[in-house]
C-alpha atoms as a printed R data frame, in Angstrom:
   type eleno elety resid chain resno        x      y      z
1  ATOM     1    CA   UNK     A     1 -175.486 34.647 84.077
2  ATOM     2    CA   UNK     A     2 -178.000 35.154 86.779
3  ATOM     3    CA   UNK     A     3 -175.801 34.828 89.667
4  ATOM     4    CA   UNK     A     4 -173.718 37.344 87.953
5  ATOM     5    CA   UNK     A     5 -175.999 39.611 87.369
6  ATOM     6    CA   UNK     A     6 -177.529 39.573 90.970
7  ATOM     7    CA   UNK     A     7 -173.976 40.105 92.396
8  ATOM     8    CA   UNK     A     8 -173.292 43.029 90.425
9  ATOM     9    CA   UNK     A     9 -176.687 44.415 91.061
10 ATOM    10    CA   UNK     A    10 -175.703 43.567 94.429
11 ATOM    11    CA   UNK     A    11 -172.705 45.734 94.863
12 ATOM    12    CA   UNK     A    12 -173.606 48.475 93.211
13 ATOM    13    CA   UNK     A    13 -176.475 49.212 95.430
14 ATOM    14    CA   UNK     A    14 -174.588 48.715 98.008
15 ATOM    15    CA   UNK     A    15 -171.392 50.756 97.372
16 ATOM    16    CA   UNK     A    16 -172.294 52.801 94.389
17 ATOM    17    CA   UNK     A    17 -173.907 56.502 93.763
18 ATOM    18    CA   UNK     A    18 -176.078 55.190 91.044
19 ATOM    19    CA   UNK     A    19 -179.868 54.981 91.982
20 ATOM    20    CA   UNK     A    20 -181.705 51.757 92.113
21 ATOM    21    CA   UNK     A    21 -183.277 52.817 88.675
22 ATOM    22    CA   UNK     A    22 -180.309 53.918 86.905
23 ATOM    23    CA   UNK     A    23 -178.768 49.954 88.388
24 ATOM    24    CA   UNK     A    24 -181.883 48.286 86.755
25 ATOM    25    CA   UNK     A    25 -181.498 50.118 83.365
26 ATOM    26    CA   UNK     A    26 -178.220 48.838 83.306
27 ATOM    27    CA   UNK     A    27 -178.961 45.506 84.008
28 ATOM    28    CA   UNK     A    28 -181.753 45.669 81.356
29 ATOM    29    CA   UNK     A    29 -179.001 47.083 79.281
30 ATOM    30    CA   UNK     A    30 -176.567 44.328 79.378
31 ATOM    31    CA   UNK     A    31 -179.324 41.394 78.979
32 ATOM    32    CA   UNK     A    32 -180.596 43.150 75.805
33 ATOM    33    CA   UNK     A    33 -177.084 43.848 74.459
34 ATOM    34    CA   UNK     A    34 -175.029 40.384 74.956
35 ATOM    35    CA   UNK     A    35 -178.647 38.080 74.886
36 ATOM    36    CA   UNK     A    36 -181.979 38.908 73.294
37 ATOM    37    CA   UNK     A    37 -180.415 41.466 70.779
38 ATOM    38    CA   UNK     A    38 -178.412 38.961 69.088
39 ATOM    39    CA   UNK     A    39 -180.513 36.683 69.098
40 ATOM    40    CA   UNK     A    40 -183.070 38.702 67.108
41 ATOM    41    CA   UNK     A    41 -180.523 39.974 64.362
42 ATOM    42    CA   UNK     A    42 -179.098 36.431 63.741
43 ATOM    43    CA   UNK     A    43 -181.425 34.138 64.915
44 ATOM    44    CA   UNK     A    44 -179.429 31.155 63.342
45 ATOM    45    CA   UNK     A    45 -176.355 31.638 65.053
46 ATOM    46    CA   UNK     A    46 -178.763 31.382 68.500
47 ATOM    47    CA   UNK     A    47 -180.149 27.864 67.471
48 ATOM    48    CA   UNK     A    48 -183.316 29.426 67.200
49 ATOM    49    CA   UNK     A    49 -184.013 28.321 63.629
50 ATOM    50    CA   UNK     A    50 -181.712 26.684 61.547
51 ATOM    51    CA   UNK     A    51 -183.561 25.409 58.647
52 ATOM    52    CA   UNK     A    52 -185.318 28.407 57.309
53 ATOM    53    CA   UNK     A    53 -183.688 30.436 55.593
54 ATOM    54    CA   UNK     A    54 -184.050 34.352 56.224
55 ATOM    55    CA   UNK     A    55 -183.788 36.590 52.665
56 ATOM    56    CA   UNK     A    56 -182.593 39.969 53.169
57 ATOM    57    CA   UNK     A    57 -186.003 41.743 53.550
58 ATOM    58    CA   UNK     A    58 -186.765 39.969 56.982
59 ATOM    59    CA   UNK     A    59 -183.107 40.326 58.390
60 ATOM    60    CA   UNK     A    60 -183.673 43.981 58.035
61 ATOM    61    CA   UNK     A    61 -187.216 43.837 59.621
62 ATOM    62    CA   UNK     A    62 -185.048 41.740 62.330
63 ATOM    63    CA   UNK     A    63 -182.615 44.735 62.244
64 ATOM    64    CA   UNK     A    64 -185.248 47.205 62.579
65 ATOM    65    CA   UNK     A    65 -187.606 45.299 65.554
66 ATOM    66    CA   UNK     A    66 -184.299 45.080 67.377
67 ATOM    67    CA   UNK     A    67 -183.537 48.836 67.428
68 ATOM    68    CA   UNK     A    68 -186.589 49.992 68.209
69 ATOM    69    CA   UNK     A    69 -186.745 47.443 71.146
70 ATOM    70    CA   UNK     A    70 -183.367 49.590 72.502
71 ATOM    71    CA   UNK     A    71 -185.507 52.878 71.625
72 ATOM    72    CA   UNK     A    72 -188.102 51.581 73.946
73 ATOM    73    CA   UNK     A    73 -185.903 50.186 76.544
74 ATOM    74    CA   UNK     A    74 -183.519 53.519 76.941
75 ATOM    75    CA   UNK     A    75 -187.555 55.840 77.159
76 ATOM    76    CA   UNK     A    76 -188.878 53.206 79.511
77 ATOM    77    CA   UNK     A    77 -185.923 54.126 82.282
């Protein structure tokens, strides 16, 4: 996932209109969207716990930690 993301990253700096920032953000974008933002909302399906069980409560405190992660991510760029 690395090497794809430093070839795309790659390209679009080279051949694209988009500033290095706005390249970054999107970068940032796609690793919090397809890796670390799953894997907060349903840590189980990650392999990051399996044997404790989360009630309802938590998974919307999960829920709620990952969107304001993407409210800080989309004011930090």
């Amino acid at each position: 996932m690395s090497y794809l993301l430093a070839q795309m990253f790659s390209i679009l700096s080279k051949s694209s209109q988009l500033s290095l920032r706005e390249i970054r953000c999107l970068c940032c974008d796609i690793i919090m969207s397809l890796f670390i933002g799953p894997a907060i909302c349903e840590p189980e399906k990650h392999g990051i716990i399996a044997e404790i069980p989360i009630s309802t409560i938590a998974r919307h405190n999960l829920n709620q930690v990952e969107i304001n992660l993407k409210k800080r991510r989309i004011f930090s760029y």
